[in-house]
Residue, then its C-alpha position, 0 to 999 in steps of 0.5 A: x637089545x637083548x640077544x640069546x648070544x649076550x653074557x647074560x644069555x650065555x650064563x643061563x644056558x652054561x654052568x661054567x660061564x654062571x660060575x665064572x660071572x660069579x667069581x667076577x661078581x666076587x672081585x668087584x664086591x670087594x668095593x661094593x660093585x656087581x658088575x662082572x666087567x668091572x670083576x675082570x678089569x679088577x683081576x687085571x689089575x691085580x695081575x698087573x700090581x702084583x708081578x710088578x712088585x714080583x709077587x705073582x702068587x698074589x694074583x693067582x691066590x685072589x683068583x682062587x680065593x675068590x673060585x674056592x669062596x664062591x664054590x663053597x658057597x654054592x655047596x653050603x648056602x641056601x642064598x642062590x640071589x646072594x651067590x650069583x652076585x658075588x656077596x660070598x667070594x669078595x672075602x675069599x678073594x681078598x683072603x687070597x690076596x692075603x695069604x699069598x703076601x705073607x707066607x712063602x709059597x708051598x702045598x700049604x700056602x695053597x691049600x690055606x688059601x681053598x680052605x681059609x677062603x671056604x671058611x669066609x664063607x660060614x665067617x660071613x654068614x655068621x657075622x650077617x646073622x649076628x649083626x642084622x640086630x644092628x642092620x648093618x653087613x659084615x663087610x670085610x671083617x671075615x676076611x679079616x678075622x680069617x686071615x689073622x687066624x692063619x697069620x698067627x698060626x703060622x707061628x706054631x705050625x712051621x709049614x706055615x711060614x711066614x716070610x712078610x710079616x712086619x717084626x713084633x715089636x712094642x711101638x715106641x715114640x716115632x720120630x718127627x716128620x714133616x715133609x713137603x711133598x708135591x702134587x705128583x707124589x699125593x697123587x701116587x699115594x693115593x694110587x697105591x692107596x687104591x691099589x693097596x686095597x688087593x694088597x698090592x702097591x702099584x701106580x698102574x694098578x690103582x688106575x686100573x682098578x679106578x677104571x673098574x669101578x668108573x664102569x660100574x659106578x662113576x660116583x664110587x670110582x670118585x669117592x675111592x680117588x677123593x677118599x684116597x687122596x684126603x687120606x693121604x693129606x690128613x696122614x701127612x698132616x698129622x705127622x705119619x711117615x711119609x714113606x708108608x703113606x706114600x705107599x698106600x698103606x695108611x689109605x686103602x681102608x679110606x677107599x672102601x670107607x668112601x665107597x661104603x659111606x658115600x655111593x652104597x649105603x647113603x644116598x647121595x647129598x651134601x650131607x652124605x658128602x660130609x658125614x663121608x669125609x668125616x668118616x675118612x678121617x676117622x678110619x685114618x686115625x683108627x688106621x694108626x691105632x690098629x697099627x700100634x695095637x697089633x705091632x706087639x703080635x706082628x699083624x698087619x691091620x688089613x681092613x679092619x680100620x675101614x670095618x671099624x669105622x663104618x660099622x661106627x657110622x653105618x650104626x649112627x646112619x638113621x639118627x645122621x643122615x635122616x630122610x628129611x631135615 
């Protein structure tokens, strides 16, 4: 029954509660929801992830990622129905998460989350113009694009300092692994996997944000868990280390690529199913590879192998997964 005191009623008559459903709407499109509910939880979760690693300016960065990347747009985008589901503050939230990880705290980390998380915004509208031909989204990539602007920039400019970024290095031929490792400890990886999605490695985290997605979208919230967790197998089983694996960092891309290719933009089917598991594979490879690509520049991957690997297999979608067959 619809009440003039529903969320909805309420965002109608008040600037600030429209503003406010659209920065939750931003969180939770980071994996494809439009759900404010689900936007809050993801907020708590974030919170919760971040302090228990004892990085709050994390948490507090995705929030003003995500206000300054959805107030910018309001001033510079024409798109009013995009806005106000929140299709141009996912990027700047994640940006927020981003920056925050990586460079110590001051005036400038601050101002280069408002500024970076703006300017995902025209990165966003740019890459969907130019990608249209193709018919395919930006995804992520202007996250991407804009947070490995400033991490390198933080080399030459020394108010930008960076305190988290792994070693430059050429990778060399890494040593053997093959664990063993039980249930209990598959199951972790794939939570931090999921958590890892906001830059943060956290059991509870990852629970919460699986319950954030469980109210929007039961369907997206198993592809995510089963995503993780067969990314967290094939990481193994092909010889990763088991301590990176078991910290999310080789699943996270997976979870989005699970949430993109299986619940958002194919309907649901067995071959859906399949072509989504083929894709997890293949973002974990293409993980891998980014990681030794970008270990000489000192730049974590971020989200890009999930970009890769959908953007690879959202193009072959019409001649894959055909209406009839």
């Amino acid at each position: 029954m619809t009440t003039k005191w529903s969320w909805a009623a309420l965002c109608a008559r008040s600037r600030i509660a429209a503003v406010t459903d659209a920065v939750l709407r931003g969180c939770s499109q980071v994996m494809f929801q439009n759900n404010p509910l689900t936007g809050l939880l993801f907020f708590i979760a974030i919170f919760v992830g971040a302090w228990e690693e004892g990085l709050p300016q994390v948490a507090f960065g995705c929030l003003l990622g995500t206000a300054a990347a959805t107030l910018s747009a309001a001033w510079l985008v024409d798109d009013r129905a995009a806005l106000r589901t929140g299709l141009y503050g996912y990027n700047g939230c994640l940006v927020g998460a981003a920056l925050p990880t990586f460079l110590l705290p001051s005036v400038w980390l601050w101002i280069g989350v408002i500024f970076s998380s703006a300017i995902s915004v025209i990165v966003t509208v740019g890459l969907n113009r130019l990608l249209r031909t193709w018919k395919i989204a930006a995804l992520t990539a202007p996250f991407v694009l804009t947070t490995w602007t400033v991490l390198l920039a933080s080399y030459p400019f020394s108010h930008l300092r960076h305190v988290r970024l792994p070693p430059a290095a050429i990778p060399a031929d890494g040593a053997v692994f093959n664990p063993h490792p039980d249930l209990a400890e598959v199951l972790s990886g794939a939570l931090h996997g999921v958590s890892q999605v906001f830059l943060c490695s956290s059991v509870s985290g990852g629970v919460l944000l699986l319950l954030g997605l469980a109210v929007s979208s039961p369907r997206a919230m198993a592809l995510g868990f089963f995503g993780a967790l067969l990314a967290v197998i094939t990481a193994l089983a092909i010889g990763a280390d088991p301590q990176a694996v078991f910290a999310g960092l080789y699943a996270f891309s997976a979870v989005l690529t699970a949430v993109a290719l299986g619940s958002v933009f194919n309907p649901p089917g067995r071959r859906v199913l399949i072509y989504t598991l083929l894709g997890v594979i293949f973002t974990v490879l293409v993980q891998g590879a980014f990681n030794t690509l970008l270990a000489p520049l000192g730049m974590p991957s971020l989200t890009m192998p999930f970009v890769i690997a959908s953007w690879v297999f959202l193009s072959a979608n019409p001649a894959v997964i055909a209406a009839r067959r």
